[in-house]
C-alpha positions in Angstrom: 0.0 0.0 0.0 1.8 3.1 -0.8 1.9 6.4 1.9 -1.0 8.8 1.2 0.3 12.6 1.2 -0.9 13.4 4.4 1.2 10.7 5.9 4.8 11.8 4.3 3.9 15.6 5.4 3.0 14.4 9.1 6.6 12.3 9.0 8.6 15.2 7.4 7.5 17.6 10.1 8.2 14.9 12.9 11.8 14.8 11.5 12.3 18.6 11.0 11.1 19.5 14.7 13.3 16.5 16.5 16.4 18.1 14.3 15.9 21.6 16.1 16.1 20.5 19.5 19.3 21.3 21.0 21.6 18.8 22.8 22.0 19.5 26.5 25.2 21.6 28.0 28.4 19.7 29.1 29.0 20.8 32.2 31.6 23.0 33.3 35.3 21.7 34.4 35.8 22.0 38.0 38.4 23.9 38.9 41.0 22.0 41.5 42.1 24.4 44.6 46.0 24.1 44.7 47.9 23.7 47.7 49.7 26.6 49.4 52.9 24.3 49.1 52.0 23.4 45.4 53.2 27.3 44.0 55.2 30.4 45.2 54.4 33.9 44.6 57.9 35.0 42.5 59.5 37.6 43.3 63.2 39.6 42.8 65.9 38.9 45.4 69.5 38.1 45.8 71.4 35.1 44.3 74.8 34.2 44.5 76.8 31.1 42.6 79.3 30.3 45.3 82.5 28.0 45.8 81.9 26.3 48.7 85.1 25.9 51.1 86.0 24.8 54.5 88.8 25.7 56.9 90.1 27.1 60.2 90.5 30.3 61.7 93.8 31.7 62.5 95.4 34.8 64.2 96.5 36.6 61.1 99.7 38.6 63.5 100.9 36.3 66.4 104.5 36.6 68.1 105.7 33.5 70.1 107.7 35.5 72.9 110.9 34.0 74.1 113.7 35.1 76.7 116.5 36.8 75.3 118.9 36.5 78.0 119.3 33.5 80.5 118.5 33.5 83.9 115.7 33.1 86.9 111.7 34.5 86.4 111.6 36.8 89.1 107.8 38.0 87.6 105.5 36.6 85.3 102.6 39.7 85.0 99.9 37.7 82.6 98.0 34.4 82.3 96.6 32.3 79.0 93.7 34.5 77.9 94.4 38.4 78.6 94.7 40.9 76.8 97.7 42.8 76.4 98.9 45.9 74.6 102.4 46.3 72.4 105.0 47.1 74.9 103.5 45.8 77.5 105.4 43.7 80.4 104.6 40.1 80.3 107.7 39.0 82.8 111.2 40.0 84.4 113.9 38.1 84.0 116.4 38.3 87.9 119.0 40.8 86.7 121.3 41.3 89.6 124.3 40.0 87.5 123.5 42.2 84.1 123.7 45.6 86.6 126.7 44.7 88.0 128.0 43.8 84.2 126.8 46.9 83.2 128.4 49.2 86.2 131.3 47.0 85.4 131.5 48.4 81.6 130.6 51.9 82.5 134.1 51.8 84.9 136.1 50.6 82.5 134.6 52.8 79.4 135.1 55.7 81.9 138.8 54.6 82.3 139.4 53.9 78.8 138.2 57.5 77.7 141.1 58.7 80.6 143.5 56.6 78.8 142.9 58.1 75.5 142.7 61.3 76.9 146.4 60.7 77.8 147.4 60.0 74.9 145.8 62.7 72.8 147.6 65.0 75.1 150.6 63.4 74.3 150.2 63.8 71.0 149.7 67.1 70.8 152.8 67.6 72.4 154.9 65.4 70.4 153.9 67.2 67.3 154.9 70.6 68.5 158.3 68.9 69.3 158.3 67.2 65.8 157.5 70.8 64.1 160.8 72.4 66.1 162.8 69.2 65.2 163.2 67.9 68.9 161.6 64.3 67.9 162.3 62.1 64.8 159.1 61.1 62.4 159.3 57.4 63.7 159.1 58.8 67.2 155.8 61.1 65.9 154.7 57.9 64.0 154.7 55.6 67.4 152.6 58.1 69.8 150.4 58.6 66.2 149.7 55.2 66.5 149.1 54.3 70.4 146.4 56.8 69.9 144.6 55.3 67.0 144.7 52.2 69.1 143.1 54.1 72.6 140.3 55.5 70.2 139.7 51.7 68.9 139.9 50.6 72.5 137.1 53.2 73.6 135.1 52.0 70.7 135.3 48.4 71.7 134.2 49.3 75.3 131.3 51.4 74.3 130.1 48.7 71.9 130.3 46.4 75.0 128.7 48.8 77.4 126.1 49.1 74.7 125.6 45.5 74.6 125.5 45.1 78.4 122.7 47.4 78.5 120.6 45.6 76.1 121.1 42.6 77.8 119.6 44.0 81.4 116.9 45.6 79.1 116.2 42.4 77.8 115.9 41.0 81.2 112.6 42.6 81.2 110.1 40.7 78.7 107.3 42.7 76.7 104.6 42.5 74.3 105.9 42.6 70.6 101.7 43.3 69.5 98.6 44.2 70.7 96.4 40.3 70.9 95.7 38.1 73.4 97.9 35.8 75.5 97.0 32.3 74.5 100.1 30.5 76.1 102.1 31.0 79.1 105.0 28.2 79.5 106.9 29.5 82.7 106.1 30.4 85.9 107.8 32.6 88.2 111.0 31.0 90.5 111.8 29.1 86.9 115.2 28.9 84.7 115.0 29.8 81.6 117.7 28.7 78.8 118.3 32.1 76.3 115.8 32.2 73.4 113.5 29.9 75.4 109.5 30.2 74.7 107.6 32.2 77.0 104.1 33.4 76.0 102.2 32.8 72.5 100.2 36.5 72.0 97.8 36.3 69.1 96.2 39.2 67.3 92.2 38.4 66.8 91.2 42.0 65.6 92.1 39.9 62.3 91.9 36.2 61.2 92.5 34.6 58.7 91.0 31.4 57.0 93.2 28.7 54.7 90.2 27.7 52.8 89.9 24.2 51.5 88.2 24.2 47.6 87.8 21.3 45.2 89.8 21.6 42.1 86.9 22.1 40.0 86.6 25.4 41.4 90.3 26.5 41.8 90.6 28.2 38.6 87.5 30.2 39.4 88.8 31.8 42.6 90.8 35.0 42.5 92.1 37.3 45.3 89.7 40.0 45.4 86.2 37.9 45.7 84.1 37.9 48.7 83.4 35.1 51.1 80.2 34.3 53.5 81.2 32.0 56.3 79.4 30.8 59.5 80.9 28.8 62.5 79.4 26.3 65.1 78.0 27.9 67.7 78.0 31.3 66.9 73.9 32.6 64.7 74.5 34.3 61.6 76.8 34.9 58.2 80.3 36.6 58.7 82.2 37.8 55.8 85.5 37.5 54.3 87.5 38.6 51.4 90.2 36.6 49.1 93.7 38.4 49.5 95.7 35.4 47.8 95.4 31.6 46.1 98.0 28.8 46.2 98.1 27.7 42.1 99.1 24.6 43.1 96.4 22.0 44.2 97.7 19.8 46.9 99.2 16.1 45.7 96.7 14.3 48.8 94.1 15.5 48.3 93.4 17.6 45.0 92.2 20.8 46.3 93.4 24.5 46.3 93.9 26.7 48.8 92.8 30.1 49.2 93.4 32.6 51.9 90.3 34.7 53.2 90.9 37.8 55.5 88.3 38.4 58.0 88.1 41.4 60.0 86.9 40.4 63.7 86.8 43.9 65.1 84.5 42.7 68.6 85.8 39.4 68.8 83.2 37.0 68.5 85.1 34.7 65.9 88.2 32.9 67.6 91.3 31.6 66.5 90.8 27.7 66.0 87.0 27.9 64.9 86.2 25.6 62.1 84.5 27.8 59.2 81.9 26.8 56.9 80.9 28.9 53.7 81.2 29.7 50.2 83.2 32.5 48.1 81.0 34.3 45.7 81.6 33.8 42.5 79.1 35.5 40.4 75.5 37.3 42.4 72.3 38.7 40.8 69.9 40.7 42.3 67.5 42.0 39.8 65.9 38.4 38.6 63.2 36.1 39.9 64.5 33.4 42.3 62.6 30.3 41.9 63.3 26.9 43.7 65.9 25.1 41.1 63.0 22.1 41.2 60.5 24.1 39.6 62.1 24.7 36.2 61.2 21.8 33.8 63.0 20.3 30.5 66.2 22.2 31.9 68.3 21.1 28.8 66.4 21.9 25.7 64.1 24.7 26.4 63.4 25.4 30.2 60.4 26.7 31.4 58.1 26.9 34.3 54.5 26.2 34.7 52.4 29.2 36.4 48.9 30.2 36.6 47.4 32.8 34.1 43.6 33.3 34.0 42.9 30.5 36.4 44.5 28.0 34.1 47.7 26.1 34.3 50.5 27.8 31.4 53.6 27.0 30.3 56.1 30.2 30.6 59.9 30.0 29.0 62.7 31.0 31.1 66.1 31.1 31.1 68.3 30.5 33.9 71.1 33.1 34.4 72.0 32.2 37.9 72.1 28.7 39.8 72.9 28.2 43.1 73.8 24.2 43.6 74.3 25.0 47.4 70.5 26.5 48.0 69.5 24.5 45.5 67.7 27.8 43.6 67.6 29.3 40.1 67.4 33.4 39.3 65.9 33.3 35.7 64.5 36.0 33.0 60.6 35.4 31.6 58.6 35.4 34.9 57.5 38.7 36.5 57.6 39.2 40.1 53.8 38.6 41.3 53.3 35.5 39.3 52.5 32.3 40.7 54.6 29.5 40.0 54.0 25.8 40.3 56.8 24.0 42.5 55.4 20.8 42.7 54.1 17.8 40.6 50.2 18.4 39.8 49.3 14.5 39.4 46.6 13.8 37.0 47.1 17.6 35.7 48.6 19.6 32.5 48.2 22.5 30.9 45.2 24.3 30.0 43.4 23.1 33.6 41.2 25.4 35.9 42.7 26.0 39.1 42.2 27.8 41.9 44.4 29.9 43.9 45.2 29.2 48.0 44.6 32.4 49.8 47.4 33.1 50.7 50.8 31.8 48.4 54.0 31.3 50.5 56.7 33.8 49.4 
């Protein structure tokens, strides 16, 4: 039986009116809410590329004081730990016997200038007989020269008496610099042999640190660089400078040495501290500083993932600055005030809705 008309027009319409209805909406993405920990807010601050080093601190001026004439300690004025200023008296040696040896040359100096005296008197009279021909030349010659040898006789005993002197002024021991005793070997009643150690004094206004570095960054140091350091038991960064690098690295163990100065002005550092620290090598301050985890694909082209528009976006960077001992980057291509993903967003990529914490950590 073939369709009437009627039939194909009521189908036709059927069709037309189910082709106009409109599919429902997919609905909308949720956005996830990120972590506080997952990003960090960037922003510009120092960065340094350091060589790290370790070493000791030492007096950069100390004088191991020692007796300079033998005899008894009559006084011994300081103990391990005082200060002391240059000149100061630190002990006296008994010097009974150096003022009698030193009276003792001042007689005979006085005797000897009485003796040459004498003979200048002499001479002076010999030559006003030689000019009126009473005396032969030899004669003149022989007084000429028992006068020379009184004037060499009196230069002898004032070199003595000069020595004699020293000697009972080195019977009193002093300070050669300004420090702090750190050793005192004698006590007072005891012998002591000439040139025989006494006190160790130490100059802390100053240290100085041998700093250990590995080889691979030897070449890189150069007198002139800055240092930050920080000991055991002491809060806080103190700084150094390079004044000077061995070129040689040491046959045991490979690494270079390189001598910081450190000024210690109050004296909190003290000689024999073990340092800890790094000598800057290049710093930035002008560039993001992001956590060195956070830049992806590091080798081919880096970049970092942030949030723009409530979505996830890929940003370039590249790193100018890395700091292996913080284990941060300073790079170009993020603006401070940008929000940076630090961490891995499982089951995430780029192009998702996110939503910010509060409050990002700095």
């Amino acid at each position: 039986m073939k369709p009437t008309p009627s039939l194909l027009i009521a189908t036709v319409a059927l069709l037309l009116a189910g082709c106009g209805k409109s599919e429902p909406p997919r609905p909308a993405a949720t956005a996830r809410l990120l972590d506080a920990s997952d990003i960090v807010e960037a922003r510009a601050e120092p960065l340094a590329r350091s060589a790290p080093f370790t070493g000791t601190l030492k007096p950069l001026n100390e004088a191991l004081v020692a007796a300079r004439v033998e005899g008894t300690l009559a006084e011994v004025t300081v103990r391990a730990g005082q200060p002391v200023r240059r000149g100061q008296v630190l002990a006296v040696v008994e010097s009974e016997t150096l003022r009698q040896t030193v009276a003792e040359q001042e007689a005979q100096l006085a005797n000897q200038q009485a003796r040459l005296g004498l003979a200048r008197v002499k001479l002076d009279r010999q030559r006003e007989l030689f000019a009126r021909g009473f005396i032969s030349k030899l004669a003149l010659d022989e007084l000429e020269s028992d006068f020379a040898v009184q004037a060499g006789s009196l230069r002898a005993q004032q070199a003595q008496l000069k020595r004699a002197r020293e000697e009972l002024s080195d019977a009193v021991v002093r300070a050669p610099i300004a420090g702090v005793v750190y050793e005192r070997a004698k006590n007072p009643g005891e012998r002591v042999a000439r040139n025989e150690k006494l006190f160790g004094v130490a100059d802390l206004s100053e240290l100085e640190i041998v700093a250990s570095l590995p080889a691979r960054e030897g070449a890189a140091v150069v007198p002139g660089l800055r240092a930050r350091f920080t000991v055991e038991g002491l809060p806080g960064e103190f700084s150094a400078n390079v004044v000077r690098v061995n070129p040689v690295a040491s046959s045991s163990t490979r690494t270079f040495e390189a001598y910081l100065r450190v000024a210690n002005p109050d004296g909190r550092l003290k000689a024999g501290q073990f340092a800890r620290g790094g000598i800057v090598l290049a710093e930035r301050d002008d560039l993001v500083v992001l956590p060195a985890g956070s830049v992806r694909e590091r080798g081919a082209a880096p970049w970092v993932m942030v949030v723009k528009n409530g979505r996830l976006a890929r940003a370039p960077v590249k790193v100018e600055l890395e700091s292996d001992a913080e284990r941060r980057v300073a790079v170009s291509g993020v603006v401070p005030g940008q929000s940076v993903v630090v961490a891995e967003l499982i089951g995430m990529q780029l192009g998702d809705a996110v939503k910010l914490p509060l409050a990002a950590p700095r």
